[in-house]
DOZAMAR-707576 format. One record per residue: residue in three letters; x negated, y negated, z negated of N, C-alpha, C in turn. Coordinates in steps of 0.02 Angstrom, whole numbers, plus 50000, padded with zeros to 5 digits. Layout:
ALAXYZXYZXYZ/...
//
This chain:
UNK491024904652420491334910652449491394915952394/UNK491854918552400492234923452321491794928752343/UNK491364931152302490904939452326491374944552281/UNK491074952052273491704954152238491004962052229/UNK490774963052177490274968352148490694974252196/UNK490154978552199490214986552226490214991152181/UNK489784989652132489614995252060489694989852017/UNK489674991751951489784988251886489444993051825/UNK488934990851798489004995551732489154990851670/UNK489624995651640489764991951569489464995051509/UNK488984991351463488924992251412489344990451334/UNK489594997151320490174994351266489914997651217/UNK490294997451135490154998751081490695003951078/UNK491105004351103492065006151086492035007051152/UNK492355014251174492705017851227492905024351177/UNK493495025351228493915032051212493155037551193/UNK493255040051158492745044451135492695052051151/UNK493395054551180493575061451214494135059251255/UNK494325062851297494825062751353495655060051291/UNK495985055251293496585055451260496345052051184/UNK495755049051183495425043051114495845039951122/UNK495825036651049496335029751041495765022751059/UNK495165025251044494485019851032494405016251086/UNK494355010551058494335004851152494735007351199/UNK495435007651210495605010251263495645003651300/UNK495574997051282495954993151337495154992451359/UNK494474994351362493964994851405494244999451456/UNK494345005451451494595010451492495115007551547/UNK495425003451509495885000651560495674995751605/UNK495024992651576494874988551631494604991151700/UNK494094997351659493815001551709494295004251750/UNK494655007451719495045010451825495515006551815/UNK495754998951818495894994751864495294991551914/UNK494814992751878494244991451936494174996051985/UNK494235001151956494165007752007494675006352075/UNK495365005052015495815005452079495924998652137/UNK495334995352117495284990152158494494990652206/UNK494464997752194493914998352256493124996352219/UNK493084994952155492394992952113492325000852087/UNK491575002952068491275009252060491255005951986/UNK491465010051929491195006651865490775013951836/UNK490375011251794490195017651758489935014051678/UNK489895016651639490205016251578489515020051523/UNK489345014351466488715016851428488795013851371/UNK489245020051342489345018151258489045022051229/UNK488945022851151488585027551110489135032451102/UNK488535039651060488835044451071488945045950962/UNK489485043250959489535042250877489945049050858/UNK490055055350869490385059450851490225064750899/UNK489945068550840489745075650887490115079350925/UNK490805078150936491125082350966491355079751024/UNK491035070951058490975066951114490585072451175/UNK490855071151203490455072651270489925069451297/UNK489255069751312488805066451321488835063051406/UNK489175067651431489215065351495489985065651506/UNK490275063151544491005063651568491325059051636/UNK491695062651667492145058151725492755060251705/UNK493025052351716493825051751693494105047951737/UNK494675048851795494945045251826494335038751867/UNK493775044451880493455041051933492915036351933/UNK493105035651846492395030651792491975037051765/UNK491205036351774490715039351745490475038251681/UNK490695040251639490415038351550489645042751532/UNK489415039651529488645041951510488495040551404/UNK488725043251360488555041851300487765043551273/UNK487595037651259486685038051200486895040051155/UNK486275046051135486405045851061485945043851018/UNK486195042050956485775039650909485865043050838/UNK485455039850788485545044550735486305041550690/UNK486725042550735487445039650723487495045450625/UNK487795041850574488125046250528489015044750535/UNK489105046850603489935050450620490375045250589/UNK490225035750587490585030950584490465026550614/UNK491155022850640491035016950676490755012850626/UNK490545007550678490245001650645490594996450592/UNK491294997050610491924993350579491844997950494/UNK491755002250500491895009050423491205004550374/UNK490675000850386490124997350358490254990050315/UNK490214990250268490434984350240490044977950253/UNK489194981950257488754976850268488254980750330/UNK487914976850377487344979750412486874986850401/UNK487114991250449486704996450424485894997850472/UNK485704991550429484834990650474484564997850516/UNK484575001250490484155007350511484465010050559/UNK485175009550541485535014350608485625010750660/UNK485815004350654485774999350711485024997650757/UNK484494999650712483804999850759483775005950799/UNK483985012050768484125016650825484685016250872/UNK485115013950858485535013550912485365007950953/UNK485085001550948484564995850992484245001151017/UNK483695004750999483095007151021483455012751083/UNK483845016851058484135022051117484705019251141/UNK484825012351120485315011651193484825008451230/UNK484445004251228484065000551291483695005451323/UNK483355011251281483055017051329483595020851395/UNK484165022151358484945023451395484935018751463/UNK485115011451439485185007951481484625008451550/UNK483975006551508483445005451568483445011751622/UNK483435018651591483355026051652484375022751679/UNK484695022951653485285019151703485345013851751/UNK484735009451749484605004251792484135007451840/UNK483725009251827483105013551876483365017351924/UNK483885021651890484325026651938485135024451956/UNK485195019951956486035015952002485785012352011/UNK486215009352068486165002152107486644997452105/UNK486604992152044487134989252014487054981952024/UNK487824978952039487644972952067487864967651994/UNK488464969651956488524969351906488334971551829/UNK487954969651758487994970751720488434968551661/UNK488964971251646489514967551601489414970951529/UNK489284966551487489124968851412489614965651378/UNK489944971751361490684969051299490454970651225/UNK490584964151190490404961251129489684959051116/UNK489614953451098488934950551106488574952251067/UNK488624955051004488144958350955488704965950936/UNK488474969650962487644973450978487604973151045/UNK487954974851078487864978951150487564973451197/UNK487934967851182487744962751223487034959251218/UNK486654958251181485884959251148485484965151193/UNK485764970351162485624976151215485724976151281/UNK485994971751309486034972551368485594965651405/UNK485524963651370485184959051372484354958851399/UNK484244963251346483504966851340483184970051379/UNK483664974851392483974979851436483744979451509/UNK483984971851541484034972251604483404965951615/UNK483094964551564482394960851576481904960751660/UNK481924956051672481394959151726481794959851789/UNK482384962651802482694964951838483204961851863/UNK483304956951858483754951951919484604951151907/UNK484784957051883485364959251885485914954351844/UNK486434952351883486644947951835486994951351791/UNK487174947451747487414949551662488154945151654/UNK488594949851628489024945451609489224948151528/UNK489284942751496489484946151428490044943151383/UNK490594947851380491094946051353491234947751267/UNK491624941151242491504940151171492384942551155/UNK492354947251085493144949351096493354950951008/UNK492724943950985493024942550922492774945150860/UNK492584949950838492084953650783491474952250794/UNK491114952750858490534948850872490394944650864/UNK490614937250887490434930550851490764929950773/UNK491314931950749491624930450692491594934050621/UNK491244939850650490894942850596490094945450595/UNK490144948850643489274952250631488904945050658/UNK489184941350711488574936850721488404931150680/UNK488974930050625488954926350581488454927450526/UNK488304933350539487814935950472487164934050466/UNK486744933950386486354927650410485744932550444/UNK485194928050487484744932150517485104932850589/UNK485604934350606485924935450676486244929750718/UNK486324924950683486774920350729485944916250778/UNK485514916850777484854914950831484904920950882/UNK484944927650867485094931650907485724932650957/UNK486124930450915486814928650963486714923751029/UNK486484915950986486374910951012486074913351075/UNK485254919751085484864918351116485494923351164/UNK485524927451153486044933751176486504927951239/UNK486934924551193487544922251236487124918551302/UNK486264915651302486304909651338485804915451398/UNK485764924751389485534925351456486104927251521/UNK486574928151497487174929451533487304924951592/UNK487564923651658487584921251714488314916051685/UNK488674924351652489484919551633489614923951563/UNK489874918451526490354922551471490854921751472/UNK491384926851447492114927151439492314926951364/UNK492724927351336493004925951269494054928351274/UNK494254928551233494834931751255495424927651193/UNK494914922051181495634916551131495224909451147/UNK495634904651174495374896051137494714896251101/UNK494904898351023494514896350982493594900050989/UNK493934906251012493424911551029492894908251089/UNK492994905251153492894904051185492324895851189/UNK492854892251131492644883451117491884888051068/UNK491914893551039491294894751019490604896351047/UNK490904903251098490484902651144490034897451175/UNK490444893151192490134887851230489794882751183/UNK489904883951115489674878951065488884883451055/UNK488784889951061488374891651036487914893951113/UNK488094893051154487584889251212487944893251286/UNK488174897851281488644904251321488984897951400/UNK488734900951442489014899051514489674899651510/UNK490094894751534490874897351563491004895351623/UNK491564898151638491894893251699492644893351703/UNK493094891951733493614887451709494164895251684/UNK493904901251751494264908551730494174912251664/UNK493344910151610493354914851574493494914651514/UNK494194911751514494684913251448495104919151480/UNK495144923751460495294932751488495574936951424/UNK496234936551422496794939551377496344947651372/UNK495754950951372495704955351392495944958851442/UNK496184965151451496674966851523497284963351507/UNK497374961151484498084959951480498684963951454/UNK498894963251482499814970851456500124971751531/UNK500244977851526500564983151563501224982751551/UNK501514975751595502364974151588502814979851617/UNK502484984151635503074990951670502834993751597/UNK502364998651588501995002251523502544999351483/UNK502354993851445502794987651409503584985251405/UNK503994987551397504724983251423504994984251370/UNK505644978051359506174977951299506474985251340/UNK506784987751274507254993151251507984992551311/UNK508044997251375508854997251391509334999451341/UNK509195006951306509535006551262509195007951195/UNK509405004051114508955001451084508975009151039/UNK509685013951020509825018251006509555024151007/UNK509265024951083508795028151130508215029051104/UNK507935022551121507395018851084507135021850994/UNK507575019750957507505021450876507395029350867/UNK508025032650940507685040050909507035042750944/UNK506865039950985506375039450995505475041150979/UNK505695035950936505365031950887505405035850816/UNK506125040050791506015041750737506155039350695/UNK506445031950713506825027050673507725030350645/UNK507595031250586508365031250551508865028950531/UNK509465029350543509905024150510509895016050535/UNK510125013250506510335006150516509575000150485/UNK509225004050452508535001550432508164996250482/UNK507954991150466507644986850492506874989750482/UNK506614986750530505764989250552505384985250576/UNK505114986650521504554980350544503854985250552/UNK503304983450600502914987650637502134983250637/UNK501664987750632501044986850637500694991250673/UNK500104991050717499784993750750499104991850746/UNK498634996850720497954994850714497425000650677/UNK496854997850672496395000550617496634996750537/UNK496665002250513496665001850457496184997950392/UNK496114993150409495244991550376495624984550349/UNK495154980750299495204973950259495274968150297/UNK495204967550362495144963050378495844958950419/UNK496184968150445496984966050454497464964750420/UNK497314963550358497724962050280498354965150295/UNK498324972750299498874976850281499064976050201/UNK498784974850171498694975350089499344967750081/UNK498964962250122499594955950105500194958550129/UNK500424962950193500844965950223501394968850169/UNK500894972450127501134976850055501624972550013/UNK501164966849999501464963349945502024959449966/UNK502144958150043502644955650042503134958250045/UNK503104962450080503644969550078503964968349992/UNK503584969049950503734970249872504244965149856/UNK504234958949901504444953149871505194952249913/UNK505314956649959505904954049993506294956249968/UNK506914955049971507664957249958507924962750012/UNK508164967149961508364972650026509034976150002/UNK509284969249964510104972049926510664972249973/UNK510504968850057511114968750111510684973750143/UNK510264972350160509864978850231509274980250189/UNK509044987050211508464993450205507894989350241/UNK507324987950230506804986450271506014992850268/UNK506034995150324505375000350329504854996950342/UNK504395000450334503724995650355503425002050401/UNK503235001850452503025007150500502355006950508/UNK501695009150498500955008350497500625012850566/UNK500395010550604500315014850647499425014350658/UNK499135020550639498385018250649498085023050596/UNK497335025150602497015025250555496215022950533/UNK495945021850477495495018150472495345019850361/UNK494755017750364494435020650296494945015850231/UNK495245013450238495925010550190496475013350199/UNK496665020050223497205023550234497525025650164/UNK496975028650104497375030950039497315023349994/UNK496665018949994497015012949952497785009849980/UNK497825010250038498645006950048499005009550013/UNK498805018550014499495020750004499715023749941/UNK499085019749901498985022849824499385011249802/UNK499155007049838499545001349846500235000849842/UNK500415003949896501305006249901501575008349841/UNK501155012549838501665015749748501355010849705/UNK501075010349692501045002049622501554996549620/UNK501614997949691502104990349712502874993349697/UNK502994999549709503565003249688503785002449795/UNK503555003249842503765001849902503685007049953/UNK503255013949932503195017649942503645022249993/UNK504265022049976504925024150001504935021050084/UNK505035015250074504835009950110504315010850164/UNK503755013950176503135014550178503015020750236/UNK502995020350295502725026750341502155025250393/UNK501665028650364500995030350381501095034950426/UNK500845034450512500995037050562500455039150589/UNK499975038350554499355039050577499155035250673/UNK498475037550674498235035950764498695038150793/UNK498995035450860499385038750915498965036850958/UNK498855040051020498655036651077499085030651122/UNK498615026851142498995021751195499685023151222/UNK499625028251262500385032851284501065033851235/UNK500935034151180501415034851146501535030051079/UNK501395023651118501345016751077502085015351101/UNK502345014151174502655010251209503425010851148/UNK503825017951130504365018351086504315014851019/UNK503815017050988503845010550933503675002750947/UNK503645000750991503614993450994504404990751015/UNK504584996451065505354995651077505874996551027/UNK505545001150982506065000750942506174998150864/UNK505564994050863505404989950797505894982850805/UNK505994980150759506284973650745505794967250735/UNK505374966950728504804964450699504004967750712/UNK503584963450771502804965050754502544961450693/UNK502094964750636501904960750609501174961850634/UNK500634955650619499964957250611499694950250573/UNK499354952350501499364947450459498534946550430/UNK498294944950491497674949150487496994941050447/UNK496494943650417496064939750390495724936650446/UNK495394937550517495104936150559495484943050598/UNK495334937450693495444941350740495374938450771/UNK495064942250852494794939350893495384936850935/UNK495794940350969496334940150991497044944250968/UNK496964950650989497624954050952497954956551015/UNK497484963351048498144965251117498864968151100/UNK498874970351030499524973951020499804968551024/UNK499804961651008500384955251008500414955551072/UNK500084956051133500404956951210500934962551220/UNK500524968051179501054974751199501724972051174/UNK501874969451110502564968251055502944962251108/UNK502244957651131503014952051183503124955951243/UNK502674958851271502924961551331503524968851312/UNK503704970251247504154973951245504804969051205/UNK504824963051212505274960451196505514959551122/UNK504714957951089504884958351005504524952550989/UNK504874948550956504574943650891504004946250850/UNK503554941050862503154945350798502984937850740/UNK502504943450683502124936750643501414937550645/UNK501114930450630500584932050630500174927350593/UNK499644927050572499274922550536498884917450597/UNK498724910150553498604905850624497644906950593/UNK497374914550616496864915250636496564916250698/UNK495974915450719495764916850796496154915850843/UNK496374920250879496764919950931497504919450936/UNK497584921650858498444924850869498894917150879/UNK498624910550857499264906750864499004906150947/UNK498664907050986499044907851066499154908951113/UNK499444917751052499884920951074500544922751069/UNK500614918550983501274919350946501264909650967/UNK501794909550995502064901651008502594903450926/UNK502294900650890502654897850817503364894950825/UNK503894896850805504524894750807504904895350900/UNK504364900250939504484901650992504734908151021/UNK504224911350998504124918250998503884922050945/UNK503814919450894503664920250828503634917650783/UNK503274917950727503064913450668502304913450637/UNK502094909050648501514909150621501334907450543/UNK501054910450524500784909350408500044907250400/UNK499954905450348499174905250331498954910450320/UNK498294912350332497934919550305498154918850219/UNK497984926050226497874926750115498524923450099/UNK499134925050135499534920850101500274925850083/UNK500414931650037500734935550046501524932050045/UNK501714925550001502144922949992502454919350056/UNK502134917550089502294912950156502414920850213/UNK502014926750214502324930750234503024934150233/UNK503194933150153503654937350145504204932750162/UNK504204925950168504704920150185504884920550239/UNK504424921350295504534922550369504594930250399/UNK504374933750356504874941450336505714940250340/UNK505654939550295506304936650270506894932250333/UNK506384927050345506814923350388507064926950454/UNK506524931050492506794934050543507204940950548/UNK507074944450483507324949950477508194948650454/UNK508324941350439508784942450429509444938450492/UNK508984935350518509584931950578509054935150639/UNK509684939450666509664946350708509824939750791/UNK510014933150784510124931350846509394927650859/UNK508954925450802508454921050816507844926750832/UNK507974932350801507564939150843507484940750916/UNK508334940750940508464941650994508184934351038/UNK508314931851024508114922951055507374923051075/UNK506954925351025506164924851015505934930851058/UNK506314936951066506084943051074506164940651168/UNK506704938951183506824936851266506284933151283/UNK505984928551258505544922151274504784924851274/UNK504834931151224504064932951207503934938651295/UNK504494940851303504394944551358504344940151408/UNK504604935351442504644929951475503824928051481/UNK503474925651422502844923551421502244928451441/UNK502514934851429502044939451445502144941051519/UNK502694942751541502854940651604502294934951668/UNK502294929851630501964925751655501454920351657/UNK501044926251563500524921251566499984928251556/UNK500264934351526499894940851514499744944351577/UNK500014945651631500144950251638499354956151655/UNK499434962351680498594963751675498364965051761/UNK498614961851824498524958251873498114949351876/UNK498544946151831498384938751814497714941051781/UNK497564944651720496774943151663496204947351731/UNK496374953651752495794956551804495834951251862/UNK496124948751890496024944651949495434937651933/UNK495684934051849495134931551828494514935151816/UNK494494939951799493694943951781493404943651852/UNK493814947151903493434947051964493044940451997/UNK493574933651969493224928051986492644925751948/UNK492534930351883492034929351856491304931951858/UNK491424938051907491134941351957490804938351989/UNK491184935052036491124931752095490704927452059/UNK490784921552015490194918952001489664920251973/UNK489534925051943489074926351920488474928451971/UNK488894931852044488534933352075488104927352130/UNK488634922452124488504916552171487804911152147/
//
């Protein structure tokens, strides 16, 4: 019999950080779709920037932030483990957590990303009955849990959970390799994409000014943190290598992150600079025009867990590229809805650059099909309807 939680608390690493954050928003989104499905969520991330609110209600979710002896960076800004700060933030989030268990009455515990929070939550709810669910969303198993000393902690992490979720194939065949419960629902696109939010361009003209887009220029588009691991840098070099003696090609960067001046000290070496617009963070809200009005998603990334902007780019009716890491080949159907390259490979980028930027009907072809798929394999009804069944078992 399908049960269905009353309360929920989520322990995350990443939530919007002030009213209108760019940070974890698609947590936020899970939360008031829960809300608006009649589930109480309330919400216990750290408090990494002094100018966070320690307490807050937003559209009906309760955010409670710990603080720790945070030095005012995410965890992503760290090249390597920062032992000391991560024992205070263990130590005051499980104190966080436990006076949050003592005082709510929660039928659900959902811990997103398995190292840290999910450990922590782990710990956390010792003793106390409560089931656990903990979802894996790709930096957790593929980087920090890989590290040496942590992957026993992962291991022990993934196997107290009732159910785990994972949000790619490959992500998921790990989980379960490294001991993590499933059941047949918890492969979970994250929320999914917002196909109304989301739509190809009525008019594309519209669209470009929009967007800010000039002239007859082709655009090719990225959305992200700025950091080493999304190989904006291979992005660079291929750019350098294309031909742009019939059409103008822009490269549109949308995001920010601690590699913002090496790119753009990159750009000018490469002579591509011109070429080159750094748009900094936008919020979620004002993503939807540049995806409509780009020609091309790229994301050419070294590792990734999944990749929600590749939902946002098919559900707005764009081709993208992508490297066949983690999750992205399936979401980019290769020669379908996109093209897939090897990582580290700037030359095989700039080929399939090349190839789509220049036949405007195999764009259009790929761009119809990618919306089509999101349509009916994304949508963010289809990924929450699975979480809830993952609910349901966990509670059963």
């Amino acid at each position: 019999m399908n049960r269905s939680p009353k309360r929920v608390l989520f322990v995350t690493p990443t939530y919007p950080d002030r009213p209108g954050g760019v940070r974890g928003t698609f947590i936020k989104d899970l939360a008031d779709e829960l809300v608006r499905r009649g589930i109480a969520v309330d919400v216990l991330p750290p408090r990494i920037f002094e100018d966070s609110p320690a307490v807050e209600e937003t559209d009906g979710v309760n955010i409670t932030r710990f603080s720790f002896r945070s030095e005012q960076k995410i965890l992503a800004d760290y090249s390597s483990i920062p032992v000391k700060l991560m024992l205070s933030y263990m130590r005051c989030g499980i104190r966080a957590l436990r006076r949050a268990l003592r005082e709510g009455e929660y039928d659900i515990l959902h811990g997103h990303w398995a190292i840290p929070t999910g450990l922590m939550a782990a710990l956390g709810r010792r003793h106390r009955g409560i089931p656990l669910v903990i979802s894996t969303h790709g930096s957790d198993l593929l980087v920090w849990g890989m590290k040496p000393g942590l992957k026993s902690l992962l291991r022990w992490t993934l196997r107290q959970a009732q159910v785990c979720t994972a949000n790619s194939e490959p992500l998921l065949n790990l989980t379960t390799e490294l001991g993590g419960r499933t059941v047949p629902e918890s492969l979970i696109f994250e929320t999914g994409v917002d196909i109304a939010q989301f739509h190809p361009a009525s008019d594309i003209a519209e669209a470009r000014e929009a967007a800010g887009f000039e002239g007859t220029d082709l655009h090719v588009l990225f959305v992200g943190n700025l950091i080493g691991r999304k190989g904006i840098d291979l992005a660079l070099q291929a750019l350098s290598q294309l031909d742009t003696s019939e059409s103008r090609v822009k490269f549109i960067i949308v995001g920010g992150g601690k590699e913002r001046d090496a790119l753009g000290d990159q750009a000018e070496r490469l002579g591509v600079a011109s070429q080159v617009q750094f748009v900094g963070p936008l919020s979620h809200d004002q993503l939807p025009p540049y995806f409509r009005a780009c020609d091309v998603f790229l994301l050419p990334s070294r590792s990734e867990g999944m990749g929600i902007v590749l939902l946002e780019a098919a559900a707005s009716g764009k081709p993208a590229i992508g490297t066949s890491v983690g999750g992205i080949p399936t979401i980019i159907r290769s020669g379908e809805t996109g093209l897939i390259v090897p990582p580290e490979d700037s030359d095989a980028l700039a080929l399939a650059l090349a190839q789509l930027l220049r036949d405007k009907e195999m764009r259009l072809r790929m761009g119809q099909q990618a919306r089509q798929l999101a349509e009916r394999e994304y949508s963010r009804d289809a990924q929450v309807g699975k979480l809830l069944t993952v609910y349901s078992h966990a509670l059963s």
